[in-house]
C-alpha positions in Angstrom: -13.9 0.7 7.1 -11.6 2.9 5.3 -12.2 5.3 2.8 -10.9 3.4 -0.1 -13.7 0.6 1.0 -16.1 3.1 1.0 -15.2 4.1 -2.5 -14.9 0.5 -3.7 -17.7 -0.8 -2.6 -20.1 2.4 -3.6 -18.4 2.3 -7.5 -19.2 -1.7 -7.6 -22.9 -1.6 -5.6 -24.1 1.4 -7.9 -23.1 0.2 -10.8 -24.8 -3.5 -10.5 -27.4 -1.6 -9.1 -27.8 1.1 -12.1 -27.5 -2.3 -14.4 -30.5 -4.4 -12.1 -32.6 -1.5 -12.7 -32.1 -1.9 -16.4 -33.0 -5.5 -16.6 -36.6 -5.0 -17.4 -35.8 -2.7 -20.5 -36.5 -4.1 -24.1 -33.2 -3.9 -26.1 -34.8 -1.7 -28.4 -34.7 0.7 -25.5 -31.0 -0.1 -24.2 -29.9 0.3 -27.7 -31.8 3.7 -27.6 -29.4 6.5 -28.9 -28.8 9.4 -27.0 -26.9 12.6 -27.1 -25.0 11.8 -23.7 -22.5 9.0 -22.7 -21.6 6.2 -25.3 -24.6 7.1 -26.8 -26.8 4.0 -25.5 -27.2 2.6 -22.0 -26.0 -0.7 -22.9 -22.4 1.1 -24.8 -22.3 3.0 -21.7 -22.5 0.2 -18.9 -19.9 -1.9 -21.3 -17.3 1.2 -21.9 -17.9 1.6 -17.9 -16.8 -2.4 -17.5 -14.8 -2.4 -19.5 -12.6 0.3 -18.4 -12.2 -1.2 -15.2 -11.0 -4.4 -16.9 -8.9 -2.5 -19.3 -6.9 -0.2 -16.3 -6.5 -3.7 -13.8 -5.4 -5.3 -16.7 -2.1 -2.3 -17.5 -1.8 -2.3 -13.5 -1.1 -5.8 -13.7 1.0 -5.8 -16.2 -2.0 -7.9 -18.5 -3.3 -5.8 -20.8 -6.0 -6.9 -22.4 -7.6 -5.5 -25.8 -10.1 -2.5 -26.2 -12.8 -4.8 -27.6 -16.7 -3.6 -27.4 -19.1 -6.1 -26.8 -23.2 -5.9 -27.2 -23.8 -8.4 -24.7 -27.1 -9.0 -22.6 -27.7 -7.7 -19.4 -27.2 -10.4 -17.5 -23.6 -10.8 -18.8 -22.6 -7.6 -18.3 -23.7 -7.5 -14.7 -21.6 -10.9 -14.7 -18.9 -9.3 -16.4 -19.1 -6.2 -13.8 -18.9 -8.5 -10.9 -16.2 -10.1 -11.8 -13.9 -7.6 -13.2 -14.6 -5.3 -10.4 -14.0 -8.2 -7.7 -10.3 -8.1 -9.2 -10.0 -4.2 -9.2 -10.8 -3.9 -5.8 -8.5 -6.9 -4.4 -5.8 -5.2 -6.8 -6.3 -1.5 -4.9 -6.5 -3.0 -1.4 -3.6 -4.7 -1.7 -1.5 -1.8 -3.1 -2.8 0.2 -0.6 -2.0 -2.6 2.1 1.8 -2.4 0.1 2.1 1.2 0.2 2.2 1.5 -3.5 -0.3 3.8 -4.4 2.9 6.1 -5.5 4.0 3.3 -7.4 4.5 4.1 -11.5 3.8 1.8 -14.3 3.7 2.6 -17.9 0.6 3.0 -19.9 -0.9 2.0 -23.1 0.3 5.6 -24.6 4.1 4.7 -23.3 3.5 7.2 -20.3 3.9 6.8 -16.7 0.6 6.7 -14.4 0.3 6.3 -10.4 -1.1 3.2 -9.4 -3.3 5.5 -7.2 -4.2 7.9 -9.4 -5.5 4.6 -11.5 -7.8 3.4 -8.9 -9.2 6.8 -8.6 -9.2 7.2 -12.3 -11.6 4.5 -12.8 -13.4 4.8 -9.6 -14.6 8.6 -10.8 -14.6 7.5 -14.2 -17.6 4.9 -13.1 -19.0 8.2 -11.4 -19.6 10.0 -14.1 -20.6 8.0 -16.8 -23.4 6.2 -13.5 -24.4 10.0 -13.9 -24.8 9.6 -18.2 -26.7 6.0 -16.9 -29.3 7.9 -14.5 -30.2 10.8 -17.0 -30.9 8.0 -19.8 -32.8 6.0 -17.1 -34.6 9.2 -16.6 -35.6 9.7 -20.2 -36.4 6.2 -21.3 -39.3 6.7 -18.1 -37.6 4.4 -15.9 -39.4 5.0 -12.0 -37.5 5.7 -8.4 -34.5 6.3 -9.2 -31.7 6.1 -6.9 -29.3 8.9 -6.2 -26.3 6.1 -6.4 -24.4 8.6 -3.6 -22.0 7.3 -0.7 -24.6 7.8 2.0 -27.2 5.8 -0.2 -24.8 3.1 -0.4 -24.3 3.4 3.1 -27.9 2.9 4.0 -28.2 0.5 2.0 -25.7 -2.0 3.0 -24.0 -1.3 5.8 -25.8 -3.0 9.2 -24.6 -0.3 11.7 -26.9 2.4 10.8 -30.0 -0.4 12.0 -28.6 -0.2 16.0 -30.8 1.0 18.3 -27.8 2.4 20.2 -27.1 4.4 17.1 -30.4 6.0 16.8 -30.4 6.9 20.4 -26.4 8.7 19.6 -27.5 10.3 16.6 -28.0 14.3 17.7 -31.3 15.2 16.1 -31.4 18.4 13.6 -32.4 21.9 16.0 -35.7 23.0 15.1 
């Protein structure tokens, strides 16, 4: 695994995470206003989706309108899924081309790296999963992740349940 899978797949697992952990909210509380992100956790996990739709959509030359939506939970983690599913084909296969130096015009008429996209909206997730936890945290919700790399390692990846790892793994001096 490379690092741009790493990155991928920690941006789209947090994220559907962050929003699974939200599920059990009442609306009146993902409609909450806040002084930090979009102002509510429901503005803040669409402006994060949608942002990822928005950027695929310029790299692909198929932009597609800024358009908020208020939409449930469950269609946003749809949404997510499937908009980030595209995202990450799109970077591995410019990475697989070579074409992360690549330029395409924006929305503002200016020229962007297709890398410096895909880490664009990849950080961009990043922080506003950071505006996500802190509202989390307010509105009470309990055991929180940390939504790091190494969580998201843990989590998913089988090769840190071999026994043969354990036994490699230098232990901390005491």
């Amino acid at each position: 695994m490379d690092l741009l899978d790493r990155m991928l797949g920690q941006d789209e697992w947090t994220t559907a995470k962050l929003i699974a952990l939200s599920q059990g909210l009442t609306d009146a509380q993902l409609d909450q206003d806040f002084d930090i992100g979009h102002r509510t956790l429901r503005a803040t996990f669409d402006h994060m989706i949608l942002s990822t739709e928005f950027w695929t959509g310029l790299m692909i030359g198929q932009p597609i309108p800024w358009e908020s939506s208020h939409s449930p939970l469950s269609a946003l983690l749809e949404r997510h899924e499937r908009s980030y599913a595209i995202f990450a084909d799109l970077a591995r296969r410019l990475q697989n081309e070579q074409r992360f130096d690549d330029v395409y015009i924006d929305h503002y008429d200016y020229p962007q790296t297709f890398g410096g996209t895909v880490l664009h909206v990849i950080l961009h997730n990043c922080q506003h999963r950071g505006d996500v936890l802190h509202i989390l945290q307010r509105l009470g919700v309990p055991d929180l992740p940390e939504a790091d790399p190494q969580e998201w390692e843990h989590d998913t990846q089988s090769f840190f349940e071999s026994d043969d790892l354990k036994e490699q793994t230098p232990q901390p001096a005491r």
